[in-house]
C-alpha positions as a LaTeX table, in Angstrom:
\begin{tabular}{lrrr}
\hline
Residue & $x$ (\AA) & $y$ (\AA) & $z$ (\AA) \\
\hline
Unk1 & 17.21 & $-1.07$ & $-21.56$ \\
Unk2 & 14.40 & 1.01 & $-22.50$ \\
Unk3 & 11.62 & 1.66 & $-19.99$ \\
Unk4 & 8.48 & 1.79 & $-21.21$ \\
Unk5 & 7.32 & 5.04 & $-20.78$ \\
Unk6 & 10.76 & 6.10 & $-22.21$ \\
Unk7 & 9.50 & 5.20 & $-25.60$ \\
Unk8 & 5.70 & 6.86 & $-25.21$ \\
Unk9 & 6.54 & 10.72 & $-24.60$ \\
Unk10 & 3.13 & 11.16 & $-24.19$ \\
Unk11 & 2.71 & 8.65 & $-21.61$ \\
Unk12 & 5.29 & 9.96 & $-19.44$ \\
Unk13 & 3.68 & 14.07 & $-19.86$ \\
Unk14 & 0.53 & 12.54 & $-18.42$ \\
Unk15 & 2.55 & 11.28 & $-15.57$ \\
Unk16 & 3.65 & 14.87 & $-14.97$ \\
Unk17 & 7.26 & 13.81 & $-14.94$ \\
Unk18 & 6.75 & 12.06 & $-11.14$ \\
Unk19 & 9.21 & 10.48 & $-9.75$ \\
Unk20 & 7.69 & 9.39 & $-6.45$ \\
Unk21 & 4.46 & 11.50 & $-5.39$ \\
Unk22 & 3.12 & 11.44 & $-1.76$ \\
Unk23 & $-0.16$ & 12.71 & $-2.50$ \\
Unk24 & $-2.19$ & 13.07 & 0.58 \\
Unk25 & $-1.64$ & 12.42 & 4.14 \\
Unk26 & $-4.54$ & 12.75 & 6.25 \\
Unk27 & $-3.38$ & 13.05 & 9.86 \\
Unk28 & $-7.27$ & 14.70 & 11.18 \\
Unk29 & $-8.36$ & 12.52 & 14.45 \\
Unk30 & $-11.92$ & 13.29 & 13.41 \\
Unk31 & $-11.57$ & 10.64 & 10.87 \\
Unk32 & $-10.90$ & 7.78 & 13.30 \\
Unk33 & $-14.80$ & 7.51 & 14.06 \\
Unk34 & $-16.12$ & 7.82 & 10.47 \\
Unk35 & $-13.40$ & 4.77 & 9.82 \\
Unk36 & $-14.56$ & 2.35 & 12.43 \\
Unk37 & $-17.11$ & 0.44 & 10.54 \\
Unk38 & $-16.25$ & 0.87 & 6.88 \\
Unk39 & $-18.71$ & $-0.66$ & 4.23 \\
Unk40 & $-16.13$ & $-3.49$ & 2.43 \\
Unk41 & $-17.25$ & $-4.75$ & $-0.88$ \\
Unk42 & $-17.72$ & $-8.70$ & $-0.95$ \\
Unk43 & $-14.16$ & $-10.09$ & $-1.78$ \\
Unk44 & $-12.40$ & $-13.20$ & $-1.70$ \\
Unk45 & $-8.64$ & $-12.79$ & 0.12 \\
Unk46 & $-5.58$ & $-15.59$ & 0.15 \\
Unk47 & $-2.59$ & $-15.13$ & 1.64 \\
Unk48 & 0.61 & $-16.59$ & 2.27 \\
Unk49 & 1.05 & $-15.53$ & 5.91 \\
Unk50 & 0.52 & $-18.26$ & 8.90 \\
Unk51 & $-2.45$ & $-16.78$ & 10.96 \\
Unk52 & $-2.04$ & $-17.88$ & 14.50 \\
Unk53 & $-4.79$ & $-17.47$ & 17.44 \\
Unk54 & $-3.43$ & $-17.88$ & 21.25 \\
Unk55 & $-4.99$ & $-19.24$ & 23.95 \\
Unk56 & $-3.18$ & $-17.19$ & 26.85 \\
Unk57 & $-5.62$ & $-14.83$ & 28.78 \\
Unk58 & $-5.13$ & $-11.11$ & 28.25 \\
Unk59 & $-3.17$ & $-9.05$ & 30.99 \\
Unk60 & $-5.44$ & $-7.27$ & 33.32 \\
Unk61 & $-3.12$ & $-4.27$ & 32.79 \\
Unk62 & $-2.89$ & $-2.17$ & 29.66 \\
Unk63 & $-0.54$ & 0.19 & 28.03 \\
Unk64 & $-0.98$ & 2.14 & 25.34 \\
Unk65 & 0.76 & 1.35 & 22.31 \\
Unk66 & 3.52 & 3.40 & 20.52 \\
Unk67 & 2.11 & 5.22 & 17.60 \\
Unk68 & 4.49 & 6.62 & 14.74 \\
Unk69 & 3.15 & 10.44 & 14.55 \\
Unk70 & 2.08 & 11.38 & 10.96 \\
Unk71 & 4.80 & 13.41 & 9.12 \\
Unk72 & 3.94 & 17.36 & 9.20 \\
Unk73 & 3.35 & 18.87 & 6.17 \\
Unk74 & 6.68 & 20.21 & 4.09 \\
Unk75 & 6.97 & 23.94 & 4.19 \\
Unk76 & 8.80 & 25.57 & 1.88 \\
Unk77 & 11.08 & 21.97 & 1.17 \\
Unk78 & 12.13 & 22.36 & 4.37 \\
Unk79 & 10.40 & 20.08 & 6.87 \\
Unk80 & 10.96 & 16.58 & 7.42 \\
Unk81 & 9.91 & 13.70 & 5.83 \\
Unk82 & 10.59 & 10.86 & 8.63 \\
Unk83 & 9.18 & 11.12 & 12.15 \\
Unk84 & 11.62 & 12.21 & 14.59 \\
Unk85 & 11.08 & 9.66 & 16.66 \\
Unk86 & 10.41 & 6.60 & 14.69 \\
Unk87 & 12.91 & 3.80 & 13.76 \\
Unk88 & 15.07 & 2.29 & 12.73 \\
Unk89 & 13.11 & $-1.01$ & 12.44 \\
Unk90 & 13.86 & $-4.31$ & 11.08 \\
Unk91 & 11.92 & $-4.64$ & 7.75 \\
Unk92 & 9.15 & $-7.67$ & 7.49 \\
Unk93 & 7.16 & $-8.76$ & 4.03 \\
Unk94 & 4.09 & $-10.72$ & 3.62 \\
Unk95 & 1.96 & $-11.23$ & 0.83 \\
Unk96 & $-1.58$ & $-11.62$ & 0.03 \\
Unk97 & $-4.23$ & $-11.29$ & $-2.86$ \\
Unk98 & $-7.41$ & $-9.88$ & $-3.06$ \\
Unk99 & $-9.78$ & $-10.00$ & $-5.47$ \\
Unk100 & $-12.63$ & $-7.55$ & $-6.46$ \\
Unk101 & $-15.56$ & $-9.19$ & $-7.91$ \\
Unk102 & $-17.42$ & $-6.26$ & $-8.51$ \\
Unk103 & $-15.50$ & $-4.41$ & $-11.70$ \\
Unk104 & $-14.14$ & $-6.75$ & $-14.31$ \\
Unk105 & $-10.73$ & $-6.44$ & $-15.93$ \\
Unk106 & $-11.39$ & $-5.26$ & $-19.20$ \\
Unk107 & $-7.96$ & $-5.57$ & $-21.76$ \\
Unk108 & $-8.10$ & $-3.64$ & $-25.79$ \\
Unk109 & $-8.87$ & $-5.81$ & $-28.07$ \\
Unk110 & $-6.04$ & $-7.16$ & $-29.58$ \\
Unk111 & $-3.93$ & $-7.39$ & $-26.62$ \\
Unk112 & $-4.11$ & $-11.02$ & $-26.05$ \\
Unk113 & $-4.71$ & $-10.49$ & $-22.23$ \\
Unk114 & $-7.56$ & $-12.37$ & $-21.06$ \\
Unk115 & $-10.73$ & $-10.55$ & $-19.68$ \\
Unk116 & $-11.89$ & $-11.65$ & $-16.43$ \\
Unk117 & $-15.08$ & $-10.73$ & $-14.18$ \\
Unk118 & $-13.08$ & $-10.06$ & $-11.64$ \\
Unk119 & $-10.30$ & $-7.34$ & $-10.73$ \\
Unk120 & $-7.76$ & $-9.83$ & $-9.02$ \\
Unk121 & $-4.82$ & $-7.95$ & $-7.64$ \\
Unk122 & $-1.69$ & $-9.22$ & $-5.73$ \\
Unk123 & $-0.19$ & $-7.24$ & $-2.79$ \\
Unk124 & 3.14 & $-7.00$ & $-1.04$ \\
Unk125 & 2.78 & $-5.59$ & 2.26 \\
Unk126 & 5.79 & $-4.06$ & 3.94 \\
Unk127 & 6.08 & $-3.31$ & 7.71 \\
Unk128 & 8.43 & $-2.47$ & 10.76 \\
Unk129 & 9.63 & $-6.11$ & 12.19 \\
Unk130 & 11.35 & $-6.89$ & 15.42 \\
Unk131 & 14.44 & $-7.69$ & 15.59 \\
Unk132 & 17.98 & $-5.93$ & 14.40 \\
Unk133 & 17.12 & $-3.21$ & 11.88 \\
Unk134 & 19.11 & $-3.75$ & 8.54 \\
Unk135 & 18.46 & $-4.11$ & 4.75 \\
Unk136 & 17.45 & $-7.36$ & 4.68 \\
Unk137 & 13.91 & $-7.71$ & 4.21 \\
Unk138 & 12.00 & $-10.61$ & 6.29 \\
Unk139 & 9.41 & $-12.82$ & 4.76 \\
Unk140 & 6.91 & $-13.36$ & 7.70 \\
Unk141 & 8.18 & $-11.49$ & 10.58 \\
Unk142 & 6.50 & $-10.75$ & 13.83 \\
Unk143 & 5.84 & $-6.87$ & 13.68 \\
Unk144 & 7.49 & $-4.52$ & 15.89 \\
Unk145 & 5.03 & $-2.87$ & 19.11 \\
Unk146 & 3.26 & $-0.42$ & 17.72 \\
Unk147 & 0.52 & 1.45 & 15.70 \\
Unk148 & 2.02 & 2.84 & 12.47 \\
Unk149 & 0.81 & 5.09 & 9.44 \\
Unk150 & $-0.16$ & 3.58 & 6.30 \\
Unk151 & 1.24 & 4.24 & 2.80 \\
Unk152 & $-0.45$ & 2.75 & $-0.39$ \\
Unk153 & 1.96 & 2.88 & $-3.41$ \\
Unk154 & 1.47 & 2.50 & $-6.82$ \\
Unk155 & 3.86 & 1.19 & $-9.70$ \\
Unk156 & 4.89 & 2.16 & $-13.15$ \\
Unk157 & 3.69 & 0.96 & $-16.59$ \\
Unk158 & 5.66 & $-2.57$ & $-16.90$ \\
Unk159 & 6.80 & $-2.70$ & $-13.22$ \\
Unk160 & 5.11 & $-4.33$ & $-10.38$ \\
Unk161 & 4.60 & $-4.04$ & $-6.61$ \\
Unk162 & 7.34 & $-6.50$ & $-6.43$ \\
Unk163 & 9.69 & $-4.62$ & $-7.25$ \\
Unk164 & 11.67 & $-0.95$ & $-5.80$ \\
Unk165 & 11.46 & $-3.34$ & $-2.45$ \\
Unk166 & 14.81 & $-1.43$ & $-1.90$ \\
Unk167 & 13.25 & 2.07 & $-2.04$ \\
Unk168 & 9.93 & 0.74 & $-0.28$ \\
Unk169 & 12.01 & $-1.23$ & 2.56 \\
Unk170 & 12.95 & 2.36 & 3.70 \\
Unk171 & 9.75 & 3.56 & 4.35 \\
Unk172 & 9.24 & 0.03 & 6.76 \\
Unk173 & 12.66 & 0.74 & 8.15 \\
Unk174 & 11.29 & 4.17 & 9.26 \\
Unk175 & 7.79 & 3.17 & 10.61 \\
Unk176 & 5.43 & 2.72 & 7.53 \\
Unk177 & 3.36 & 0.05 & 6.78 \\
Unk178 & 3.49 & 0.04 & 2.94 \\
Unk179 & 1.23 & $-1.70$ & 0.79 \\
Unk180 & 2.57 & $-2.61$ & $-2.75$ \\
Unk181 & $-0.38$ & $-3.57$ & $-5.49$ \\
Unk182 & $-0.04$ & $-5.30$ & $-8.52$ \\
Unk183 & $-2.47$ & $-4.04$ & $-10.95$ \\
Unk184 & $-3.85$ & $-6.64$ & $-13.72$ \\
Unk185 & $-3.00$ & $-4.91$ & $-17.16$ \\
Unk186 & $-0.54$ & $-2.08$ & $-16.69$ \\
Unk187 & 1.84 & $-4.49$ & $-15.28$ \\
Unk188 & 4.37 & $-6.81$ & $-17.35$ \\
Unk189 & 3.56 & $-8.61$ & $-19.76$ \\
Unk190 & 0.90 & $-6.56$ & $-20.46$ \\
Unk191 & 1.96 & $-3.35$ & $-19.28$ \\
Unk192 & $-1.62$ & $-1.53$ & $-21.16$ \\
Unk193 & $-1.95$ & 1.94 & $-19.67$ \\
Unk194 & $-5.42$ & 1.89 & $-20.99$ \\
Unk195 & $-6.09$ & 0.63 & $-17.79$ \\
Unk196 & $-5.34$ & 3.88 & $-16.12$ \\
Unk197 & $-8.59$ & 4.31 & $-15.72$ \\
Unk198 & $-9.55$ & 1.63 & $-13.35$ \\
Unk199 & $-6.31$ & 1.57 & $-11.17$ \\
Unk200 & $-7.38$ & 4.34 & $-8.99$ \\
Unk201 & $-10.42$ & 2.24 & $-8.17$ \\
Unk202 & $-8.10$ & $-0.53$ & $-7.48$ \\
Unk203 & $-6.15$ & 1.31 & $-5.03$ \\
Unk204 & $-9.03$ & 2.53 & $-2.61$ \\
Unk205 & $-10.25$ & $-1.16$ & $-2.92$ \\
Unk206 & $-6.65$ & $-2.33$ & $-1.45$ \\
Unk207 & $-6.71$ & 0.16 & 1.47 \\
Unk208 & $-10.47$ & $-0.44$ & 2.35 \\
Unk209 & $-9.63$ & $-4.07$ & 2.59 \\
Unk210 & $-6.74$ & $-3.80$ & 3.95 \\
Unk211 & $-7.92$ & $-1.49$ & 6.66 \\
Unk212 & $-10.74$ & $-4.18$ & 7.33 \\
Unk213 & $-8.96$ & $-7.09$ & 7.95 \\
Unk214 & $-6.46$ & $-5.78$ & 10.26 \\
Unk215 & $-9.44$ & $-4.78$ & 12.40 \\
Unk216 & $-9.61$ & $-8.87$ & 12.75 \\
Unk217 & $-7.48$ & $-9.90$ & 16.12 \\
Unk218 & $-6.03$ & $-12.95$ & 14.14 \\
Unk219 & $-4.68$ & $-10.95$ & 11.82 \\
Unk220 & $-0.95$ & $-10.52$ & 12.06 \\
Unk221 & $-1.08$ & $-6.85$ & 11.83 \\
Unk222 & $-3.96$ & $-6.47$ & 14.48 \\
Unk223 & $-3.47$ & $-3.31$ & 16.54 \\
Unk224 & $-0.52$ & $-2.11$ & 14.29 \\
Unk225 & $-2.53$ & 0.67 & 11.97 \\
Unk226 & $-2.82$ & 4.18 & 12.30 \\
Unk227 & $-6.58$ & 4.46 & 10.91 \\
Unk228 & $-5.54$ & 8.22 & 11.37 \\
Unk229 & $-3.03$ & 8.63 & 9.01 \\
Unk230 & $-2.96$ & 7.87 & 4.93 \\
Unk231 & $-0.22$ & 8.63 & 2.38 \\
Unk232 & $-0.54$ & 7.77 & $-1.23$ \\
Unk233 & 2.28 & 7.49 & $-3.56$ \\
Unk234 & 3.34 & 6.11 & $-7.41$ \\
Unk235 & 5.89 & 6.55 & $-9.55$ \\
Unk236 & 5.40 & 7.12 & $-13.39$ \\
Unk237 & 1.68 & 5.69 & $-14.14$ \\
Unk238 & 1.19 & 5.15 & $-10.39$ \\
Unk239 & 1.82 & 8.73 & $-10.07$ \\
Unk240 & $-1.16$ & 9.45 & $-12.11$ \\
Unk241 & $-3.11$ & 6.81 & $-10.55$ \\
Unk242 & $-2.51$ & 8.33 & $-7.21$ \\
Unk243 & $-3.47$ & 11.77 & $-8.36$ \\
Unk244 & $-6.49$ & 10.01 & $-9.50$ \\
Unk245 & $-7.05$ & 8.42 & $-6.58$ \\
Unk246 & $-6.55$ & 11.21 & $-4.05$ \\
Unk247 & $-8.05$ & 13.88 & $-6.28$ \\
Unk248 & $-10.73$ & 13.24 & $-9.12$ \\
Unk249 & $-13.81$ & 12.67 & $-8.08$ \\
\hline
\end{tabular}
């Protein structure tokens, strides 16, 4: 089978050729403050995760949680990707949707997708579980103790974020919480890369959200975020949406 870009030379020059990009990882403590009350666009979330309170009285005693240190920097191709001290965890999946009602999905005309006044965008959300680490990937685990970074990654012209769960699960497995977008018109069976131009929007949407609902004590992932510590990464398109994203203003 063809891919996609494959058949659009162009298309895959403007990617720059990436296979997977991290593009920034901002590990600066200074940052934690500025995060603490971010201003979150009005949105509308659903999600296929249980959301459980408990009754049971916190302990009077506290300890601090484990937190996965940010990778350093590679020098020279050299350094180390993974945290020398994280992992290997079991690998958990949830999924949820969120929906931006303040840019509208705008398709070519022609293209027979339907416009919508809303930038609705599903997410797969991959973390570090408890239990026995392996490749099997856990829909609606109980995350493992601990505060972890945060990766935001961005798929290809015709793909998804459901799929390269077998490349993603990795990062989980090694102490990343990943989240996996779906972006409205560049994915199948549209797969229009006009929409280039709105998917880095889409992706600082995802993490601002994101980032805000964990900060909710019901939420499953409560407590489990480095606030600290960003990567983003694509392949192909989401390569160039990620430089996007990280870069142009």
């Amino acid at each position: 089978l063809r891919h996609p870009d494959r058949a659009r030379p162009g298309v895959k020059r403007r990617a720059l050729l990436l296979a997977v990009l991290i593009a920034a990882a901002g590990c600066a403590s200074g940052r934690a403050d500025s995060d603490a009350n971010p201003v979150i666009p009005t949105v509308t979330a659903t999600s296929s995760t249980t959301t459980t309170t408990s009754s049971t009285a916190a302990s009077t005693t506290t300890t601090k949680p484990i937190e996965v240190e940010c990778p350093e920097p590679l020098q020279g191709g050299s350094g180390q990707l993974e945290p020398a001290d994280a992992g290997p965890y079991a690998i958990g999946r949830a999924e949820v949707t969120y929906v931006d009602a303040s840019r509208r999905t705008e398709p070519p005309p022609g293209s027979g997708a339907p416009a919508s006044a809303a930038r609705t965008l599903p997410v797969v959300i991959l973390f570090p579980a408890t239990g026995a680490p392996g490749n099997a990937i856990v829909d609606d685990a109980d995350p493992a103790p601990g505060r972890f970074p945060l990766v935001v990654y961005s798929h290809g012209v015709a793909s998804s974020g459901r799929e390269r769960h077998e490349a993603l699960a990795r990062w989980a497995a090694a102490g990343y919480v990943v989240l996996a977008p779906t972006f409205p018109l560049s994915s199948l069976p549209w797969s229009d890369i006009r929409d280039l131009r709105s998917q880095p929007a889409d992706v600082g949407f995802v993490t601002d959200t994101f980032r805000s609902q964990v900060q909710d004590p019901t939420h499953p992932l409560y407590d489990h975020i480095r606030r600290d510590c960003l990567a983003l990464a694509g392949h192909s398109m989401g390569g160039a949406t990620t430089l996007a994203a990280s870069f142009d203003p």
